[in-house]
C-alpha positions, -999 to +999 in steps of 0.1 A: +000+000+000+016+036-007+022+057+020+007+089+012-004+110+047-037+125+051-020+157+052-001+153+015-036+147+009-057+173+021-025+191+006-034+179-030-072+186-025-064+223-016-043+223-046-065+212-070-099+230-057-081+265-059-062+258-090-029+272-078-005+274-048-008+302-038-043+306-021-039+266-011-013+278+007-032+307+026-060+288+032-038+256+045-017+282+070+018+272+051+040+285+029+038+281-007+072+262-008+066+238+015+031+232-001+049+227-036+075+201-020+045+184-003+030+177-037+059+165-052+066+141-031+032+125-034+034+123-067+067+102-060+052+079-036+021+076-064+043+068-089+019+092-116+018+126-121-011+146-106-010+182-117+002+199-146+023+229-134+033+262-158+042+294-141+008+309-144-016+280-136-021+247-119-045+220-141-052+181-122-042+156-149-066+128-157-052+107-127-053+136-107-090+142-112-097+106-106-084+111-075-101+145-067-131+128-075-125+097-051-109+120-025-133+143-018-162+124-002-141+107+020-121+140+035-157+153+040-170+122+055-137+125+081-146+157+087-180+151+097-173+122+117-144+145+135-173+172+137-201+147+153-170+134+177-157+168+188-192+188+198-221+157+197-246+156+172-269+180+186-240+206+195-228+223+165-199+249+172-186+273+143-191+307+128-207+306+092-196+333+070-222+342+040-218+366+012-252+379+001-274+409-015-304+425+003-330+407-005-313+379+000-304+382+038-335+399+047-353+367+034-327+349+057-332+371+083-373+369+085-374+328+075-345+307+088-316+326+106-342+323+141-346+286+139-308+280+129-297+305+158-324+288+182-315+255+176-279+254+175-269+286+198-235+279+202-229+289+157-218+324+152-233+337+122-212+364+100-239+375+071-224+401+049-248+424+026-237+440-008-243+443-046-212+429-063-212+389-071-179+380-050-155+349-050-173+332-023-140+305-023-113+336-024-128+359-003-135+333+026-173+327+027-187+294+033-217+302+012-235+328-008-270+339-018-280+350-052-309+348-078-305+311-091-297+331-127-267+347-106-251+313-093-215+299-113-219+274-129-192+255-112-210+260-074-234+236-056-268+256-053-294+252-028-330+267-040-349+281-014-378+303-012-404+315-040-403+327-070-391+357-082-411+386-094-397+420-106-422+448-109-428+479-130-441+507-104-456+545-100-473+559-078-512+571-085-499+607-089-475+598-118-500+579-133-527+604-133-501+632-144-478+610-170-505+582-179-500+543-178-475+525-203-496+498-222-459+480-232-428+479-227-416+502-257-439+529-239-417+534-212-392+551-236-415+584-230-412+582-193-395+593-165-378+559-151-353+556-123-328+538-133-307+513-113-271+516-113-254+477-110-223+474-086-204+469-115-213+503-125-231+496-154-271+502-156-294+475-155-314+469-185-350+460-178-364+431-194-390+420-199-412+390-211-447+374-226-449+338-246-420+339-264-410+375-265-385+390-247-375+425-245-344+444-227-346+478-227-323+509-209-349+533-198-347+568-200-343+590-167-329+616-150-327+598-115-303+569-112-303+548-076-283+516-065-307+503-036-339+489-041-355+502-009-343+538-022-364+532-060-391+525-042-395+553-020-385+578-046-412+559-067-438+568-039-427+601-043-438+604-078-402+606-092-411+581-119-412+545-128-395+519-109-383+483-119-378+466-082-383+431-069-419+425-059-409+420-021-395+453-021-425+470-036-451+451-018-457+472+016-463+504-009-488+483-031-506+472-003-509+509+013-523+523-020-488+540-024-476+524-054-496+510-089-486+478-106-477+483-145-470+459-173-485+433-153-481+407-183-450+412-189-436+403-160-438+366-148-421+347-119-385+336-123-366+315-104-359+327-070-333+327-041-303+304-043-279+295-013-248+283-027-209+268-023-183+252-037-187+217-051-150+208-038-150+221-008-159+202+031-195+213+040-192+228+075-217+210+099-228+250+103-234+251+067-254+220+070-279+228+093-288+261+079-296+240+043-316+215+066-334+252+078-340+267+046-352+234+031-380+235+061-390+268+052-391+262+017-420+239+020-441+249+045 
């Protein structure tokens, strides 16, 4: 049997699931050296080269994604037995880092974060708000929330929640004074308040009925980053708005705020949470999936 250590293998699996040394190293606490040497000399005592190395990039050669592949249940299956050993079943001890947008945590906040914090008291929870679509993996989250539309491709995603619904709305005095779009290509003679994207781009509205499908960038003089901000300067009358429905909803129910282009805005795919296919799932990390699942279908 080869003598390769759990260590030159939890080595290799950092390796490969960063795609370089250099951040395998951060996360592992070592230097990047030592890592390298580490590597090499698994490959020795395999007898079959695992990764292809150039000076820019680090790619897992067909034995080394068989490995990977192999690997990487049983390292989490460890780790969950070491988890259940160390705190009990019932105890889980840890502090969750998530990366997500507003809507996204409030919907946290109001449906699961209570029951996760209730039932496992001893989990610190770090939940960090903002517009850009980070590096979960690079930036040190355990998981992040986004629209399912939002979520790499190469990430593990967790639906939860309803659909999604973005909303044209004005408020009754706009209406009255402006008049009521009939399409989409009528907003092009309105005042609209624009959203500006953390990228610092505007965001097209689109819309859609049967098989049409329509982006537009809106006119307007206003241009706003935060949802909760188009909607109140919507109930002032400043213009149109083009906001989640969750957002818009208390004004809609107080009269404040009028639905428009009803039809041409249908329910997308909601709320996912997500994380890395490669990496260990933190006991933490579990229990708030278990949560959200709950919530989900009640």
């Amino acid at each position: 049997m080869t003598d390769a250590s759990l260590s030159d293998l939890k080595a290799f699996a950092h390796v490969a699931r960063h795609r370089g040394f250099q951040r395998a190293a951060d996360a592992l606490g070592v230097s990047r050296s030592s890592l390298s040497h580490a590597l090499k000399a698994l490959e020795r005592r395999l007898g079959v080269r695992l990764l292809h190395r150039t000076t820019r990039s680090v790619a897992l050669t067909e034995a080394g994604e068989q490995l990977l592949q192999r690997l990487g249940p049983l390292l989490q299956e460890l780790e969950d037995l070491l988890d259940t050993v160390s705190h009990g079943q019932d105890e889980l001890v840890g502090t969750l880092r998530i990366n997500a947008n507003k809507g996204g945590a409030r919907w946290l906040l109001g449906h699961a974060i209570p029951t996760l914090l209730q039932r496992h008291p001893r989990i610190a929870l770090d939940l960090v708000t903002e517009g850009r679509l980070v590096d979960i993996v690079a930036e040190g989250f355990d998981a992040g929330v986004r629209l399912a539309e939002a979520v790499p491709k190469d990430m593990v995603a967790v639906p939860f929640g309803n659909d999604l619904r973005f909303v044209a709305v004005a408020s009754p005095a706009y209406i009255e004074s402006l008049g009521k779009p009939a399409t989409p290509a009528d907003l092009m003679t309105h005042r609209c308040i624009r959203q500006r994207l953390p990228s610092g781009k505007r965001y097209r509205w689109e819309f859609e009925k049967g098989n049409r499908e329509i982006a537009l960038d809106v006119p307007g003089a206003l241009s706003l980053d935060d949802n909760d901000l188009m909607v109140e300067a919507a109930s002032a009358g400043l213009g149109i708005a083009y906001v989640p429905e969750s957002f818009a909803r208390p004004a809609l129910d107080a009269g404040a705020l009028l639905l428009l282009l009803e039809d041409w805005t249908p329910a997308l795919p909601g709320l996912c949470l997500y994380y890395a296919s490669f990496r260990h799932v933190p006991a933490p990390l579990r229990a708030l999936i278990s949560v959200l699942r709950e919530a989900t279908q009640r």
